[in-house]
C-alpha positions as CSV (number, residue, x, y, z in Angstrom):
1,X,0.0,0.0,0.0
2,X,1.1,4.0,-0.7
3,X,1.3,5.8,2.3
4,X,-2.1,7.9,0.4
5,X,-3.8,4.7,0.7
6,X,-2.4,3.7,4.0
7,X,-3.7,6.8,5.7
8,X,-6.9,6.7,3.9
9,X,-8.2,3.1,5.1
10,X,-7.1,4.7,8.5
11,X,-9.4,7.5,8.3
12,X,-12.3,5.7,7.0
13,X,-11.9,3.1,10.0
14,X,-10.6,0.0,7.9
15,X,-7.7,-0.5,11.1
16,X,-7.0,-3.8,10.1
17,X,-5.6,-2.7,7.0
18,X,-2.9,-0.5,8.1
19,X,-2.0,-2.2,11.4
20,X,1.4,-4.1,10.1
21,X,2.1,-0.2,8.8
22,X,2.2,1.4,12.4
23,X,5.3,1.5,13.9
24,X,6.6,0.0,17.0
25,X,6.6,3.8,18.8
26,X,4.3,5.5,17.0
27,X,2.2,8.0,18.5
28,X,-1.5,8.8,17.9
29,X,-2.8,11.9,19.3
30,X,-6.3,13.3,18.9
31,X,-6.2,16.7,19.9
32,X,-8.1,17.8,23.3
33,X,-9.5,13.3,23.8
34,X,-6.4,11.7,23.9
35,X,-3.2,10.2,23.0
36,X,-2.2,6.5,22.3
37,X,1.7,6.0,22.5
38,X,2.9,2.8,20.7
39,X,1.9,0.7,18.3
40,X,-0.2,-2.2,20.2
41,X,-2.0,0.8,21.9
42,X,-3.0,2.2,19.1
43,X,-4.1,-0.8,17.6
44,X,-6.1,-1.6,20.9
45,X,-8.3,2.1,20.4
46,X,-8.7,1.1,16.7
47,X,-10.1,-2.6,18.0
48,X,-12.4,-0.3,20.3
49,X,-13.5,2.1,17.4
50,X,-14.1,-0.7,15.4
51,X,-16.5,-2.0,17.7
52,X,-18.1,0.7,18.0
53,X,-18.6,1.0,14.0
54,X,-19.9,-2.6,13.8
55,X,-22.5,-1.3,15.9
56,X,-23.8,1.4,13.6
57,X,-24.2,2.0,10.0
58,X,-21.0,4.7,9.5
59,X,-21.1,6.7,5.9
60,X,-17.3,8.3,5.3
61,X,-16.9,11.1,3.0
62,X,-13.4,11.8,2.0
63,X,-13.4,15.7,1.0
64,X,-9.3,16.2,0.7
65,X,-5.8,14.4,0.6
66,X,-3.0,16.0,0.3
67,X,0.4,14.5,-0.1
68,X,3.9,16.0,-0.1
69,X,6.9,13.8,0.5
70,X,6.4,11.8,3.8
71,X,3.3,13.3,5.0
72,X,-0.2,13.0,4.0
73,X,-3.4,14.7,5.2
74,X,-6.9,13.6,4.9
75,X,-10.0,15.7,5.5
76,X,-13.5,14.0,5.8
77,X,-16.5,13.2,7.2
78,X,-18.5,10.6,8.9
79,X,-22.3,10.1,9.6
80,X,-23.3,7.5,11.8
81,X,-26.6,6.4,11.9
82,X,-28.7,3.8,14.1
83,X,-32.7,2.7,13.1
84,X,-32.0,5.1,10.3
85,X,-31.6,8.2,12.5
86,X,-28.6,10.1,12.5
87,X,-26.4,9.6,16.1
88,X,-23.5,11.6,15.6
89,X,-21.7,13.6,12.6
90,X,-18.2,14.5,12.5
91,X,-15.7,16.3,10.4
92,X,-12.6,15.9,10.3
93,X,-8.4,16.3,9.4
94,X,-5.7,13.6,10.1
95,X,-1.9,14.2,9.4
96,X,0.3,11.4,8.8
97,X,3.6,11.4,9.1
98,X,5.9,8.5,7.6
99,X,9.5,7.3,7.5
100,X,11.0,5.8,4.8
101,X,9.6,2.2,4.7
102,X,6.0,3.5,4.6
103,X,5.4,3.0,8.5
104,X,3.0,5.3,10.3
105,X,5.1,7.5,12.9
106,X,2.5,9.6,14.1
107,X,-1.2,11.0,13.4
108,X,-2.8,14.0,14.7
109,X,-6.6,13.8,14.6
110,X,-9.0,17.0,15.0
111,X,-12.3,15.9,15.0
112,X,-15.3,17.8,15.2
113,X,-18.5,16.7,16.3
114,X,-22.0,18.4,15.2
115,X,-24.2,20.0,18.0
């Protein structure tokens, strides 16, 4: 996988893609919720997102990538919906940075919930 494509399956919630492409001390922060240092525990809050998304019917909207050299940005939305009613709506921009060999050394999430 590119890293555009890496960063894009993470965005849109497909984890298990783009697990054997986080490194070992890679850091995942999303600004003003939290921050997940290392790989396994970032892999454990994807497991827990996941489970969450199996539990509703989620609709990503991928407005923007941009690309330059090791780092790539993606800018989005999601809908999430339950007994077709809307539960929660969200935009928003994660930054990617790589090394070399295409592993994941850090991503900074903003995400933006609608009132």
């Amino acid at each position: 996988m590119t890293k555009t494509e890496i960063a894009k399956a993470f965005s849109n919630g497909e984890f298990e893609k783009t697990n054997k492409f986080i490194s070992e001390n890679a850091v995942w922060t999303v600004v003003e919720e939290d921050t997940f240092i290392g790989r396994q525990a970032i892999i454990d809050n994807c497991e827990q997102v996941g489970n969450y998304f199996q539990s509703v019917i989620t609709d990503f909207k991928t407005l923007n990538i941009i690309a330059e050299g090791n780092k790539v940005v993606i800018s989005g939305t999601a809908e999430f919906l339950r007994d077709k009613k809307r539960i929660s709506f969200v935009s928003a921009c994660d930054i990617y940075e790589f090394d070399d060999t295409n592993q994941i050394q850090s991503i900074t999430s903003y995400c933006i919930q609608s009132k």
